[in-house]
Biopython code that builds the backbone (N, CA, C, O; Angstrom):
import numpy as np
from Bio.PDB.StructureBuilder import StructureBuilder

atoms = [
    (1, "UNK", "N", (0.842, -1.195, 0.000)),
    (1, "UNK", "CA", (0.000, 0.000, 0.000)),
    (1, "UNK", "C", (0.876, 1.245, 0.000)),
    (1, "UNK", "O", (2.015, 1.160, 0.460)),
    (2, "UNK", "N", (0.382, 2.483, -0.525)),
    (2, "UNK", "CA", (1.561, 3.275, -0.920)),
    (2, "UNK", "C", (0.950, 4.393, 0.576)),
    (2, "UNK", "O", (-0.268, 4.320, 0.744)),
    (3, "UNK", "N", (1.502, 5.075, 1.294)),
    (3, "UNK", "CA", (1.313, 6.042, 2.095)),
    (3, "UNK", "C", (0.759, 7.274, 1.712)),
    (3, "UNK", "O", (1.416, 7.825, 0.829)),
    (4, "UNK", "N", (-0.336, 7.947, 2.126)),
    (4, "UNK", "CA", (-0.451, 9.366, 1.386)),
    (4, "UNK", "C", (-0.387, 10.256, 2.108)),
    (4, "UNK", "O", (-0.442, 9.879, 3.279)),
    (5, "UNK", "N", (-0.274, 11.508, 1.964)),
    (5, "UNK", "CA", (-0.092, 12.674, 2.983)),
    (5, "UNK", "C", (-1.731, 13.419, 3.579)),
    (5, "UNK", "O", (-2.657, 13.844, 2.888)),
    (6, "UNK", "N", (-1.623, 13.366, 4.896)),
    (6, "UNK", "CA", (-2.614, 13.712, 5.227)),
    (6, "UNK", "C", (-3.668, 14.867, 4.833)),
    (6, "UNK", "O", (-4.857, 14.926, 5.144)),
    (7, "UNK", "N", (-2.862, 15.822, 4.016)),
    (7, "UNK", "CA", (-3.347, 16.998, 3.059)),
    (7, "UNK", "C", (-3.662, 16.508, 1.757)),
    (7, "UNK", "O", (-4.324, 17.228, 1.011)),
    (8, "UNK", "N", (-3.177, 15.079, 1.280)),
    (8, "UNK", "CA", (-4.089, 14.857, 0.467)),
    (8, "UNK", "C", (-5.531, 14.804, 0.182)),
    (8, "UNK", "O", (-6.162, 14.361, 1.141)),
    (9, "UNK", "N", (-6.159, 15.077, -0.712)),
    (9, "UNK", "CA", (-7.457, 14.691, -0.725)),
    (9, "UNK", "C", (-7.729, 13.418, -1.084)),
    (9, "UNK", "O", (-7.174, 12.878, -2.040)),
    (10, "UNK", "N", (-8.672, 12.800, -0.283)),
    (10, "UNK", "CA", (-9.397, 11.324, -1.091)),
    (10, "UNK", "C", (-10.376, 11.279, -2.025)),
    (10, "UNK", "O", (-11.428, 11.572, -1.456)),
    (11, "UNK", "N", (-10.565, 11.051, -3.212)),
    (11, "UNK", "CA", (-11.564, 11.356, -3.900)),
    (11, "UNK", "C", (-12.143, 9.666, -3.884)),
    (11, "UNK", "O", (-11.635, 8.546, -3.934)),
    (12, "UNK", "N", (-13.831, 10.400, -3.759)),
    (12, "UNK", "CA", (-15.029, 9.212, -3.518)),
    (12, "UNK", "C", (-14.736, 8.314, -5.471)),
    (12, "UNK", "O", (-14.154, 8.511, -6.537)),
    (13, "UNK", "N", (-15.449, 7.538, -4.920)),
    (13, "UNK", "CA", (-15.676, 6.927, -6.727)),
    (13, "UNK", "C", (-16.871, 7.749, -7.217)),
    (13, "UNK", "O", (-17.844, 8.033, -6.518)),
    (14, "UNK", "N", (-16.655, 8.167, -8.747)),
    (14, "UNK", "CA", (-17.216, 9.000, -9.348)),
    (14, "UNK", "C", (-19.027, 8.942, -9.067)),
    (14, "UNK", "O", (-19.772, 9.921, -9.109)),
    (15, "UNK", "N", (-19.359, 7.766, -8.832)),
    (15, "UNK", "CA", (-21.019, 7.571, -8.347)),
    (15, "UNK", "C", (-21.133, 7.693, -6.989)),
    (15, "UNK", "O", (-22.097, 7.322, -6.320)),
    (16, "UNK", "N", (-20.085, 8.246, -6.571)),
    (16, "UNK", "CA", (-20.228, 8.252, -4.998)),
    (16, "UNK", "C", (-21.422, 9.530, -4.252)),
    (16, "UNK", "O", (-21.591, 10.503, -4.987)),
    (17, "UNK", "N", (-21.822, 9.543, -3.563)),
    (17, "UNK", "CA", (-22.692, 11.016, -3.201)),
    (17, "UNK", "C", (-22.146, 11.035, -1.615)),
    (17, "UNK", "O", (-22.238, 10.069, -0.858)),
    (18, "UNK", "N", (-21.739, 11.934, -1.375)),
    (18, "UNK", "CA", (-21.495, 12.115, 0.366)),
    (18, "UNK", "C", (-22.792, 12.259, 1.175)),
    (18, "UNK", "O", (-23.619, 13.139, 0.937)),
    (19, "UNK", "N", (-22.926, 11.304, 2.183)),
    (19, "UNK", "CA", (-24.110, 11.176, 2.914)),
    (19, "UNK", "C", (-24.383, 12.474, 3.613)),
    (19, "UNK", "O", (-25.495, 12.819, 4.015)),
    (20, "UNK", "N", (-22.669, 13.542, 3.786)),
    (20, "UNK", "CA", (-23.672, 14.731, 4.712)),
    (20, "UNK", "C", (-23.845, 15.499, 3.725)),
    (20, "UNK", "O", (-23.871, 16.695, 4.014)),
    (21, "UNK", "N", (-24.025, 15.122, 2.214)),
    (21, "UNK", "CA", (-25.047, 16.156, 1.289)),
    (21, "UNK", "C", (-26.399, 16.196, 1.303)),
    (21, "UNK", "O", (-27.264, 17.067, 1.209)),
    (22, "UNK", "N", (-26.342, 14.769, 1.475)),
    (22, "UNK", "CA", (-28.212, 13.994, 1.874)),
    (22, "UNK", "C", (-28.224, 14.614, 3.109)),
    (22, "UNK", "O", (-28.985, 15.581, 3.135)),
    (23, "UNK", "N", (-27.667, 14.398, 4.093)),
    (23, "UNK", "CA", (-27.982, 15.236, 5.335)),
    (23, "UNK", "C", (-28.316, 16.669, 5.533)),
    (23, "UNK", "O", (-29.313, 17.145, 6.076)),
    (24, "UNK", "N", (-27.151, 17.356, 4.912)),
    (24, "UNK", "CA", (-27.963, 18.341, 4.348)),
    (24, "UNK", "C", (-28.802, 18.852, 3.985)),
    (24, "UNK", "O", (-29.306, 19.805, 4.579)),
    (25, "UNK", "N", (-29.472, 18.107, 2.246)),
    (25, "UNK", "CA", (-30.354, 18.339, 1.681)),
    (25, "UNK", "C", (-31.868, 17.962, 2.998)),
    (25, "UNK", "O", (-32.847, 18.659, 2.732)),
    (26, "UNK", "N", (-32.034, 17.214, 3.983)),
    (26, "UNK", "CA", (-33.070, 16.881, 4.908)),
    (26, "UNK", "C", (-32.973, 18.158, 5.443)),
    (26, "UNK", "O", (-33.897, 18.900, 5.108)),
    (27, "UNK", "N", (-31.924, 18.755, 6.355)),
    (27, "UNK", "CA", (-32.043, 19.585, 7.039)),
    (27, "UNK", "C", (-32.333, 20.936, 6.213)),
    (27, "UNK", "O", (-33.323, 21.473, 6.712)),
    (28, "UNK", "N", (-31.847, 21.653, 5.169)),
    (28, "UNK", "CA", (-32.594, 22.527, 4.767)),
    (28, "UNK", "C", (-34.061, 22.397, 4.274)),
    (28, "UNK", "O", (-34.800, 23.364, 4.090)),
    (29, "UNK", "N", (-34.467, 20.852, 4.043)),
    (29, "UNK", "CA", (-35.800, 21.289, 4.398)),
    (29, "UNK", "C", (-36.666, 21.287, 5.514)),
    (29, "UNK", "O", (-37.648, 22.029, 5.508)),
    (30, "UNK", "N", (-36.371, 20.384, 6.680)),
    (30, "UNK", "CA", (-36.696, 20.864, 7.254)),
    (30, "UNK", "C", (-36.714, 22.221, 8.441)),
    (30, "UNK", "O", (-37.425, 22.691, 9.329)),
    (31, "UNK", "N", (-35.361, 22.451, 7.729)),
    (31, "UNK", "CA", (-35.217, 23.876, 8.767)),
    (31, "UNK", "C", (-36.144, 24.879, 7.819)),
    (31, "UNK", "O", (-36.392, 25.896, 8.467)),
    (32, "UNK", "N", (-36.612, 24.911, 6.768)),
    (32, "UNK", "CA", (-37.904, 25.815, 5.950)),
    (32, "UNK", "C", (-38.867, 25.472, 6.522)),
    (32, "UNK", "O", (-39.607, 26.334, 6.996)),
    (33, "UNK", "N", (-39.200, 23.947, 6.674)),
    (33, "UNK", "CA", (-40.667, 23.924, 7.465)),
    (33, "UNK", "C", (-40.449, 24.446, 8.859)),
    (33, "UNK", "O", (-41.527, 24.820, 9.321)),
    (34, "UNK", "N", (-39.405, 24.616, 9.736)),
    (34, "UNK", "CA", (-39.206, 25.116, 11.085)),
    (34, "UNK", "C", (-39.793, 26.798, 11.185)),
    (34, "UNK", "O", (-40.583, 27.362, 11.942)),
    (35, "UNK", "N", (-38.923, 27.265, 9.956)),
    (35, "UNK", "CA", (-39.115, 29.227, 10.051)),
    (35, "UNK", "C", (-40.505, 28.892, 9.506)),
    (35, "UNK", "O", (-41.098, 29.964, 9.621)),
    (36, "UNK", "N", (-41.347, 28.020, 8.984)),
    (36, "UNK", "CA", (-42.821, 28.477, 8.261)),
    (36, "UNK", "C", (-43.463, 28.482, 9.555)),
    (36, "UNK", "O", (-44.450, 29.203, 9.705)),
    (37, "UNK", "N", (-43.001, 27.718, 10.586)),
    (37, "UNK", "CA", (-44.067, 27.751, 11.658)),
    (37, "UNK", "C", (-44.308, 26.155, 12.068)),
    (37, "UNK", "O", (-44.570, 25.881, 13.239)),
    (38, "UNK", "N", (-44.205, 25.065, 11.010)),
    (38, "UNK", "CA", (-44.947, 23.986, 10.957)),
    (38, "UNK", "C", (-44.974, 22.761, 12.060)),
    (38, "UNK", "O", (-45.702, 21.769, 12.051)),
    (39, "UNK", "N", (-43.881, 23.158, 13.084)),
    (39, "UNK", "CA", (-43.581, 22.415, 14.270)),
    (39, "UNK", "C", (-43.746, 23.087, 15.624)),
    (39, "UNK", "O", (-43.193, 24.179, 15.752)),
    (40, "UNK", "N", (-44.575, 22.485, 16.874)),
    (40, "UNK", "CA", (-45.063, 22.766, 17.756)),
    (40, "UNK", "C", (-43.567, 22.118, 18.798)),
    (40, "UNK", "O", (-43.145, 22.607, 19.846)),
    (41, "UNK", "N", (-43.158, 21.173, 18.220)),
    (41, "UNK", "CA", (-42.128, 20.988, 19.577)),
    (41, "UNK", "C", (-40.871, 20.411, 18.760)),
    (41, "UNK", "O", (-41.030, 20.047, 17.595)),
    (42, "UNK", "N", (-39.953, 20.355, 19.224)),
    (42, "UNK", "CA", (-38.674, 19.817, 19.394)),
    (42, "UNK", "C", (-38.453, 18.004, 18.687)),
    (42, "UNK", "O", (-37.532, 17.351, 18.195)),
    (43, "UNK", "N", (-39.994, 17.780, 19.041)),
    (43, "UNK", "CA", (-39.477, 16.440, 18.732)),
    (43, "UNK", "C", (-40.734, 16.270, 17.720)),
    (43, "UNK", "O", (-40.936, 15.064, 17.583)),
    (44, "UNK", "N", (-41.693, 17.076, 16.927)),
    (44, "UNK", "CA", (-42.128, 16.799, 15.877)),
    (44, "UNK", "C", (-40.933, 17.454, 14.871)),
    (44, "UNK", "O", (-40.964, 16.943, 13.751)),
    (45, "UNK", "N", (-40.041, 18.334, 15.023)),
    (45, "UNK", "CA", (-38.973, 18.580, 13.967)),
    (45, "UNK", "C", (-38.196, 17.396, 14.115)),
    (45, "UNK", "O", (-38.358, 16.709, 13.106)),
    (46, "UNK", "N", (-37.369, 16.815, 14.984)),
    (46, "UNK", "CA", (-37.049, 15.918, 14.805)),
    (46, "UNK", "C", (-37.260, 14.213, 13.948)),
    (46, "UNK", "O", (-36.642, 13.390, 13.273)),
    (47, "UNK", "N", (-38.803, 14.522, 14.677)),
    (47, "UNK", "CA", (-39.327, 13.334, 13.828)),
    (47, "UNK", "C", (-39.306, 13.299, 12.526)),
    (47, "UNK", "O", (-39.131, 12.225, 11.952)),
    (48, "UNK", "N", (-39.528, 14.796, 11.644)),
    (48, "UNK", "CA", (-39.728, 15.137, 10.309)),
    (48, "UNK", "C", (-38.012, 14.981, 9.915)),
    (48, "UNK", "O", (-37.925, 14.028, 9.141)),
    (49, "UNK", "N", (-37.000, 15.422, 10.109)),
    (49, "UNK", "CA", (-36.152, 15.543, 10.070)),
    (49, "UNK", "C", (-35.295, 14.160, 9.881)),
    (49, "UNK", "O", (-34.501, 14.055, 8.946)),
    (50, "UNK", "N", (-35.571, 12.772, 11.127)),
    (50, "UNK", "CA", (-35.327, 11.732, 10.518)),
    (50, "UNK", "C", (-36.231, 11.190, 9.356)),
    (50, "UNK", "O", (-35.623, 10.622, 8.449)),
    (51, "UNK", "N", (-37.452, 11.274, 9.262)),
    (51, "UNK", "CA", (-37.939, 11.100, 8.114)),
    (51, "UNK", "C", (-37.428, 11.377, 7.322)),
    (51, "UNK", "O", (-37.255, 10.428, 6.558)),
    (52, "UNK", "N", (-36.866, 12.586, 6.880)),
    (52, "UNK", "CA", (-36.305, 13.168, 5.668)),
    (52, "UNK", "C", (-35.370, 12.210, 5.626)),
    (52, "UNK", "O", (-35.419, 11.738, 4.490)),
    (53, "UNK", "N", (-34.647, 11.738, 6.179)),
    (53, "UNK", "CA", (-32.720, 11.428, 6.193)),
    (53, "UNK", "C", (-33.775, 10.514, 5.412)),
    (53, "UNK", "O", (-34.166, 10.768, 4.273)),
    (54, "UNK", "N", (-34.185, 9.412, 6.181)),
    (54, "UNK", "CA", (-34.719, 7.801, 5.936)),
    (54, "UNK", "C", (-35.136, 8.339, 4.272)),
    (54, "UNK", "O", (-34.308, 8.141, 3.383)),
    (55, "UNK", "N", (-36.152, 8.858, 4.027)),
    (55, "UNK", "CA", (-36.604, 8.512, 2.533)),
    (55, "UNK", "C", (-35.901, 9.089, 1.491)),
    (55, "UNK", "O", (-36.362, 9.090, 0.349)),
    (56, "UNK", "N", (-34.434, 9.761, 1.873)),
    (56, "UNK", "CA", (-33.559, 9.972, 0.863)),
    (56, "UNK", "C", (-32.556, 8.930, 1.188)),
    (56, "UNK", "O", (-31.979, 8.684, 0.129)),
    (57, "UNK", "N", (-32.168, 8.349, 1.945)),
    (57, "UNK", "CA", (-31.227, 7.097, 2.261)),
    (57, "UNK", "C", (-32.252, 6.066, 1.030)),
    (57, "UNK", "O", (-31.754, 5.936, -0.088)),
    (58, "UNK", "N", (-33.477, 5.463, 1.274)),
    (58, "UNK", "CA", (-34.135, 4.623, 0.671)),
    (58, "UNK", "C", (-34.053, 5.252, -1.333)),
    (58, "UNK", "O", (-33.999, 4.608, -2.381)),
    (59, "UNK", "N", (-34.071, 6.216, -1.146)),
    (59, "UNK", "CA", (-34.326, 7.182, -2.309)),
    (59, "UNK", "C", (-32.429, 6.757, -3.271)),
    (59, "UNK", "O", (-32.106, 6.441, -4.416)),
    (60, "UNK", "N", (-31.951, 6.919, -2.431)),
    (60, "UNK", "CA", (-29.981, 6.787, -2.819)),
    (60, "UNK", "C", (-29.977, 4.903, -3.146)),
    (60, "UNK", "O", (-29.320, 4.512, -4.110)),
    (61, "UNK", "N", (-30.520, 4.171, -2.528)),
    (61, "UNK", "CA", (-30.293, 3.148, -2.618)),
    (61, "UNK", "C", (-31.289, 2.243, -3.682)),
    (61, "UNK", "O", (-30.892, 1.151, -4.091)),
    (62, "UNK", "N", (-32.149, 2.602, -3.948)),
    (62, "UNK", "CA", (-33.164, 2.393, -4.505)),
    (62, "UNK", "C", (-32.054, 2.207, -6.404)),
    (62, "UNK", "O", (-31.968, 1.278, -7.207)),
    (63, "UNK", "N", (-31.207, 4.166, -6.348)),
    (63, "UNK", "CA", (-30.391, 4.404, -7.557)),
    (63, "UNK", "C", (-29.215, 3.455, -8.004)),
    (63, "UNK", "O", (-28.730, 3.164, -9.097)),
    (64, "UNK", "N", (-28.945, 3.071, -6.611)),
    (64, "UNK", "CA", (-27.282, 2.211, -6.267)),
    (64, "UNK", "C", (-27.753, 1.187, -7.561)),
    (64, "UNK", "O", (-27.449, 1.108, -8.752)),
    (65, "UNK", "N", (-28.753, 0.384, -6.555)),
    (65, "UNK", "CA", (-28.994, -0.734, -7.303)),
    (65, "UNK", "C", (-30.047, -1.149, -8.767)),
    (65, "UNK", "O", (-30.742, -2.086, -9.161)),
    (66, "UNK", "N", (-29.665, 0.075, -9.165)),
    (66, "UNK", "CA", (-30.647, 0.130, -10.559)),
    (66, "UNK", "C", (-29.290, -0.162, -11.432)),
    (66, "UNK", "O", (-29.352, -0.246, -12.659)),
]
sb = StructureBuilder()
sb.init_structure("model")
sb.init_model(0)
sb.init_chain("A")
sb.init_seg("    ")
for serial, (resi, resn, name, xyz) in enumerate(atoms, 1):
    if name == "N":
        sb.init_residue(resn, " ", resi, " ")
    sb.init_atom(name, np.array(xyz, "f"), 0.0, 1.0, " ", f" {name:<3s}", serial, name[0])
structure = sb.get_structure()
C-alpha cells in the first residue's frame, strides 16, 4: 500500500454522493418547514427531520442498485 499525505485529498468513486449532502439536503428542508411555523415541539422537527434522512437514504439506494 503506498502512504499518502494527510493533506491529500481522497476522492469518492465518481457515483459516490457524500451522505452529509443527503444530510444536508433533509435539514434545509426541514429547517424551511421550522421558520414556516410547521412544528409545535422539538421532537415533531425531529421526527420530520429523521424522516427526511430515511426517505432519501431509501431514495440513494433504490439508484445504487438500478
Amino acid at each position: 500500500t503506498t502512504r499518502r499525505s494527510l493533506d491529500e485529498p481522497v476522492e469518492p468513486p465518481a457515483n459516490h454522493r457524500k451522505p452529509s449532502t443527503m444530510i444536508n439536503d433533509a435539514l434545509r428542508v426541514s429547517i424551511a418547514e421550522l421558520a414556516s411555523g410547521r412544528f409545535k415541539t422539538a421532537e415533531a422537527f425531529n421526527s420530520r427531520f429523521t424522516d427526511l434522512c430515511q426517505e432519501r437514504m431509501r431514495a440513494e439506494s433504490a439508484l445504487a442498485r438500478r
